[in-house]
N, CA, C and O of each residue as an XYZ file, in Angstrom:
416
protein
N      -9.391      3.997     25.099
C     -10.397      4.492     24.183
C     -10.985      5.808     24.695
O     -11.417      6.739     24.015
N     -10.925      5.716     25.878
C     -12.019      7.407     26.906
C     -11.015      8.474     26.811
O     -11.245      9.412     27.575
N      -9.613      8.628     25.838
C      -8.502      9.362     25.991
C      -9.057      9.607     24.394
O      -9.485     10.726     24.110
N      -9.038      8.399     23.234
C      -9.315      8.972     21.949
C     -10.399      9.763     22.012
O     -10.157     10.913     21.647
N     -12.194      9.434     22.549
C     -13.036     10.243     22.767
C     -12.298     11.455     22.831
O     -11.839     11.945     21.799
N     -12.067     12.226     24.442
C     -11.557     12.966     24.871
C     -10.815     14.072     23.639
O     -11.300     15.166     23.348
N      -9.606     13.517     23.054
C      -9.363     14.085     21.961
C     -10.249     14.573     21.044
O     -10.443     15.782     20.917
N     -10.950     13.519     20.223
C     -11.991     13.903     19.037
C     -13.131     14.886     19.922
O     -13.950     15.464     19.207
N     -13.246     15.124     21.463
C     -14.609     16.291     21.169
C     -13.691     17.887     22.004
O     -14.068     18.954     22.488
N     -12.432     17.231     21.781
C     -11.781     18.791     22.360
C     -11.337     19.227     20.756
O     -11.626     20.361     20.374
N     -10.643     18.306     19.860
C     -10.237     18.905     18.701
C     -11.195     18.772     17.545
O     -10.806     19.343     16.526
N     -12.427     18.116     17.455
C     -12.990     18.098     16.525
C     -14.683     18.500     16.782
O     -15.238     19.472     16.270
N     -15.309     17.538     17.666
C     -16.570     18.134     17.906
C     -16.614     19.501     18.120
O     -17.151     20.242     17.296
N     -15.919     20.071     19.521
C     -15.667     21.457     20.049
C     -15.810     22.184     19.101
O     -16.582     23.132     19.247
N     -15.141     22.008     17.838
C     -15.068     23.652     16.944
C     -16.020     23.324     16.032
O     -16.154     24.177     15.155
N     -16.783     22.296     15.936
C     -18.021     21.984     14.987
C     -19.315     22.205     16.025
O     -20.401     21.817     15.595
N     -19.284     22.672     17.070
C     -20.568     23.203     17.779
C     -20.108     24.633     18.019
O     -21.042     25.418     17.851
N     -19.193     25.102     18.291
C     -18.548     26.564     18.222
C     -18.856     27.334     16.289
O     -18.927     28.560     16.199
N     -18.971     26.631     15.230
C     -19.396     26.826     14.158
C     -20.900     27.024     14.083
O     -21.428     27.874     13.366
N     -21.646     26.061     14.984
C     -23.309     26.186     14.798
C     -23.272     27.397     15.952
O     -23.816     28.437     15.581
N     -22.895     27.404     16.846
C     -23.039     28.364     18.200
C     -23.122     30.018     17.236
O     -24.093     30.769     17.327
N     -21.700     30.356     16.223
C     -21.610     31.799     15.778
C     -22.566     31.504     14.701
O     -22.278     32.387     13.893
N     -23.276     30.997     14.310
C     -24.041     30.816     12.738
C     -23.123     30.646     11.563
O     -21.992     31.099     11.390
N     -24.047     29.711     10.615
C     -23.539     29.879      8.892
C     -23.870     30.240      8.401
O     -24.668     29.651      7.673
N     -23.587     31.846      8.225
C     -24.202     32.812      7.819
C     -23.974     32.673      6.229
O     -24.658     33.522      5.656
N     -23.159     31.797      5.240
C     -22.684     31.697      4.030
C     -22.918     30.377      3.201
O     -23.306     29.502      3.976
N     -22.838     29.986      2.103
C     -22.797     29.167      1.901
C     -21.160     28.133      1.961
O     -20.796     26.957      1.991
N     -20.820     28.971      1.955
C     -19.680     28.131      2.185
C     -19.104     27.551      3.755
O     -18.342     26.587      3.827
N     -19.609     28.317      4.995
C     -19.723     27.958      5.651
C     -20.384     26.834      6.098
O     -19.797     25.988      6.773
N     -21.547     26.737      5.789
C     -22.691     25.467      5.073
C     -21.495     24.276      4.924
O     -21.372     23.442      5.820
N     -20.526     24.255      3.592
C     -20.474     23.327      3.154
C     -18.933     22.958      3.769
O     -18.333     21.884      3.712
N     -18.482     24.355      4.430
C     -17.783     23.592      5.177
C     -17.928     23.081      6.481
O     -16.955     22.497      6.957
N     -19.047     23.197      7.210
C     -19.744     22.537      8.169
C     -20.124     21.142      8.003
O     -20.154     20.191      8.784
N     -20.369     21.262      6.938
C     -21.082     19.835      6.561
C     -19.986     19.037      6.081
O     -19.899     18.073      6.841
N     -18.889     18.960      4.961
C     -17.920     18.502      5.376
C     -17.119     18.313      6.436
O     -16.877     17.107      6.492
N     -16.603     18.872      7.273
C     -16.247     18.176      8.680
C     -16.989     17.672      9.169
O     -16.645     16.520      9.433
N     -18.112     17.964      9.535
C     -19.215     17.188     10.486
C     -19.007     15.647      9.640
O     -18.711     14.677     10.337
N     -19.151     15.476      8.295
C     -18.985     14.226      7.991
C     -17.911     13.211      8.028
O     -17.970     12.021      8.340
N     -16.765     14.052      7.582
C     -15.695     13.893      8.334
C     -15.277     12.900      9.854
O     -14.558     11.949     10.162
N     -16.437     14.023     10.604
C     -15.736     13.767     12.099
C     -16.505     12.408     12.008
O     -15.788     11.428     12.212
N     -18.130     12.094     11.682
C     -18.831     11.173     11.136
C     -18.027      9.812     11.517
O     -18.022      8.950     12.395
N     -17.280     10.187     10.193
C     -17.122      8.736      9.486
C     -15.653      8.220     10.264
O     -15.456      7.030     10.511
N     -14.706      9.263     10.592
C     -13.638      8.962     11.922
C     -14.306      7.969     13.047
O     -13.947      6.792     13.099
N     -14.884      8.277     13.572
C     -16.092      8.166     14.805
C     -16.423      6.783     14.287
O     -15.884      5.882     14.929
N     -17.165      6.417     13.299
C     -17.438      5.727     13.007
C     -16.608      4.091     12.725
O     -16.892      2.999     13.218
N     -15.508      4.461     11.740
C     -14.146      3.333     12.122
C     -13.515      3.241     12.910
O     -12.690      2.330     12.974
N     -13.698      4.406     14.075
C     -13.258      4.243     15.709
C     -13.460      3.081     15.802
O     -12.647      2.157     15.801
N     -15.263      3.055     15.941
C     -16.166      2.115     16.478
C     -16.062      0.763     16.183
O     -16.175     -0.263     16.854
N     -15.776      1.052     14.801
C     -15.819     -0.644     14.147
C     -14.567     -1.138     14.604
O     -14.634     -2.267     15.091
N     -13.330     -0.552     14.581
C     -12.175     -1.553     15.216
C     -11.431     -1.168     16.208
O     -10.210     -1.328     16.225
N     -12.280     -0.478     17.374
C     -11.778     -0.611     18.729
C     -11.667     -1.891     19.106
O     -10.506     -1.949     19.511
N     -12.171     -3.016     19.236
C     -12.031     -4.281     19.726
C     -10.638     -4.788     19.498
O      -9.927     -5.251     20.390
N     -10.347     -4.684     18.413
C      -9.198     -4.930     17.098
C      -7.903     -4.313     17.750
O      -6.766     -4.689     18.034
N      -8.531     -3.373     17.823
C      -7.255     -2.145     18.270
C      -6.724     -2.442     19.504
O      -5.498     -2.521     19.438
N      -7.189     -2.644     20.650
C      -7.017     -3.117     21.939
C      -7.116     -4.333     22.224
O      -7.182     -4.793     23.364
N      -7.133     -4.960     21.171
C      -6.794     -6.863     21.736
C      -5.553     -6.995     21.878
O      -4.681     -6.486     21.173
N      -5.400     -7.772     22.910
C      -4.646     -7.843     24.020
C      -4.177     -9.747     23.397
O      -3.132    -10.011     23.990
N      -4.380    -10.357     22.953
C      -4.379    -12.006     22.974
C      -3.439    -12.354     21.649
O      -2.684    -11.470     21.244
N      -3.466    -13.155     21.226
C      -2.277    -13.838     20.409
C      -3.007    -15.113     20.060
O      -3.713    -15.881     20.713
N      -2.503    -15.066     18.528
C      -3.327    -16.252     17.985
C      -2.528    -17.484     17.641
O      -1.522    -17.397     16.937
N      -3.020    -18.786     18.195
C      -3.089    -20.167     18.566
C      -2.383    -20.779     17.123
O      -3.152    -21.740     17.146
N      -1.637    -21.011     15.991
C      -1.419    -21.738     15.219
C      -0.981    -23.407     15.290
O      -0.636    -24.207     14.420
N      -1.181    -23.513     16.824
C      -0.703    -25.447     16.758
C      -1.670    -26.273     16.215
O      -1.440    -27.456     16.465
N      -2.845    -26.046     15.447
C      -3.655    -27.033     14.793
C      -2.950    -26.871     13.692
O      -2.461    -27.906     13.239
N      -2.710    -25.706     13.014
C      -1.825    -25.668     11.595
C      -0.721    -26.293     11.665
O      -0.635    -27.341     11.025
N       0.380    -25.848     12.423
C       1.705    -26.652     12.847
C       1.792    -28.102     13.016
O       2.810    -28.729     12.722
N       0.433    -28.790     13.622
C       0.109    -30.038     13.549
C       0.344    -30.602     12.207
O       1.218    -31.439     11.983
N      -0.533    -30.077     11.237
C      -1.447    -30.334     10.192
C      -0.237    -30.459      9.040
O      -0.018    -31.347      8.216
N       0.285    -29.518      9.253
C       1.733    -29.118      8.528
C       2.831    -30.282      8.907
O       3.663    -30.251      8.000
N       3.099    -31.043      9.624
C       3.723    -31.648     10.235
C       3.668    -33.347      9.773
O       4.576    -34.145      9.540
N       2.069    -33.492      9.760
C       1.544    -34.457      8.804
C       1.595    -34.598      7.255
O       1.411    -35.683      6.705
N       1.851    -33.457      6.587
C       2.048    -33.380      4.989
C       3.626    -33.822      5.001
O       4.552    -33.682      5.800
N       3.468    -34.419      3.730
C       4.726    -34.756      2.957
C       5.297    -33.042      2.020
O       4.815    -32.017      1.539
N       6.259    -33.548      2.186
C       6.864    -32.547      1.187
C       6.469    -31.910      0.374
O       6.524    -30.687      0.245
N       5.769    -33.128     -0.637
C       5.005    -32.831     -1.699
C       3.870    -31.759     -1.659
O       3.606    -30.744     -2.303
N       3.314    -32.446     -0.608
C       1.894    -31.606     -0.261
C       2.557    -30.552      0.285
O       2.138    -29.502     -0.202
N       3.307    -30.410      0.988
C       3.775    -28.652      1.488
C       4.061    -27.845     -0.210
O       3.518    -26.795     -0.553
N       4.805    -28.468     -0.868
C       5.081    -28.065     -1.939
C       3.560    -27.345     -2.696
O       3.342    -26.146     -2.871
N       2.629    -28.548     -3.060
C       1.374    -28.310     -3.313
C       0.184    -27.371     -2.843
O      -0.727    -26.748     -3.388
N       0.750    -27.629     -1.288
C      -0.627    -26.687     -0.376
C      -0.081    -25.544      0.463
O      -0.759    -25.405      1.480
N       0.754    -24.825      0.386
C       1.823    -23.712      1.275
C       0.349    -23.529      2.617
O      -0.706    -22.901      2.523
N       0.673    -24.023      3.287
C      -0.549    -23.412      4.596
C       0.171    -22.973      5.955
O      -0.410    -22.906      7.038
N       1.605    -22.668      5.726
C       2.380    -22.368      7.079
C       2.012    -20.523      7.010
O       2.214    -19.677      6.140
N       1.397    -20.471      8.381
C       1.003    -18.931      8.738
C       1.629    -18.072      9.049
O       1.211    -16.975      9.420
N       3.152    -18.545      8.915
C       4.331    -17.132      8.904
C       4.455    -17.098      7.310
O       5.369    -16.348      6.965
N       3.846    -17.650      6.342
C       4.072    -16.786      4.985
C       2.706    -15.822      4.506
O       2.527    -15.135      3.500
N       2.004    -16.048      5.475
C       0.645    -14.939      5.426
C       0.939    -13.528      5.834
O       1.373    -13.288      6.961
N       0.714    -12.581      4.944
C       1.100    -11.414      5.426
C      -0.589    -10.758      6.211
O      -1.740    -10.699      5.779
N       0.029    -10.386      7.446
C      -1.220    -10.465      8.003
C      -1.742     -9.147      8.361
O      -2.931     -8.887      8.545
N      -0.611     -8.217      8.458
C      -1.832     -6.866      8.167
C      -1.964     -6.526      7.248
O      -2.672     -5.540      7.046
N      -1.357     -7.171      6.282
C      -3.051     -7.065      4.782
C      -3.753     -8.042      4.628
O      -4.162     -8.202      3.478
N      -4.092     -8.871      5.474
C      -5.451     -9.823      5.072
C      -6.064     -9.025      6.003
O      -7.145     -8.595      5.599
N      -5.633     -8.539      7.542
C      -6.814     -8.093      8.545
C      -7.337     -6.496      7.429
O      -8.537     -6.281      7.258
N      -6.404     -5.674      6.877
C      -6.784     -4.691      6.312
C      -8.137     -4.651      4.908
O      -9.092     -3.892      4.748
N      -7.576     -5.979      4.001
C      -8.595     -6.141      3.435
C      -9.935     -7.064      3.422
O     -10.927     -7.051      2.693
N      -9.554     -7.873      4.533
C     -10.794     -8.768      4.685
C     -11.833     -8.605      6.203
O     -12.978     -8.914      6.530
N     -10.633     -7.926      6.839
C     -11.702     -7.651      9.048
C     -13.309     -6.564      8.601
O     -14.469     -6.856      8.892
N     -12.972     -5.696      8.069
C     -14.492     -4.632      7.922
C     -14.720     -4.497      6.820
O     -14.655     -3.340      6.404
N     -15.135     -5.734      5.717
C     -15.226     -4.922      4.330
C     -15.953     -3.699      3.913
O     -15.833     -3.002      2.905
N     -17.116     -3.574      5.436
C     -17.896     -2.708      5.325
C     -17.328     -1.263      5.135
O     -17.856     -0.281      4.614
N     -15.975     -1.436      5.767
C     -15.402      0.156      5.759
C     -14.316      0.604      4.643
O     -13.622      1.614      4.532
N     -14.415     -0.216      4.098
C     -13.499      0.044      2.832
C     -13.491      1.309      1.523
O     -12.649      1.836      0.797
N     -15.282      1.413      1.801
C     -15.066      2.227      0.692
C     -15.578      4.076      2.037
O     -16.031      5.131      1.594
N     -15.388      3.895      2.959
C     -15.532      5.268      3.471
C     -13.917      5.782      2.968
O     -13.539      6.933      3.189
């Protein structure tokens, strides 16, 4: 993670304080200041929320399911599909882990 930092304030902060350092002397300078700065913002920001995510290291446990699954009849597999290799799982973590960040 101290390598992504590293990156975002050599390629992104750096030239957004080098922008306030010469002045915005324009309006468009203005608004393109203020767009990147929000920009860099909201990057920064879903850094934050799924660094944990990003660098987990562990593997998840399915022998209570495999159990559980094991105990159903046919029928009920037929009825209740609950085996976790037919879950597609980086789109449940994509739409359900941060709903908060969905609409940045």
């Amino acid at each position: 993670m101290a390598h992504f930092y590293e990156l975002m304030k050599i390629h992104y902060k750096a030239p957004l304080q080098d922008m306030l350092r010469r002045g915005l002397s324009t309006a468009d300078d203005h608004n393109r200041y203020n767009n990147l700065k929000r920009e860099y913002s909201v990057t920064m920001a879903v850094a934050e929320a799924y660094w944990p995510v990003t660098f987990f290291k562990g593997r998840f446990d399915d022998s209570s399911m495999q159990r559980l699954i094991a105990t159903m009849s046919e029928r009920e597999r037929e009825l209740i599909p609950c085996d976790t290799k037919l879950v597609n799982w980086e789109k449940y973590l994509m739409e359900n882990s941060h709903p908060r960040c969905h609409g940045i």
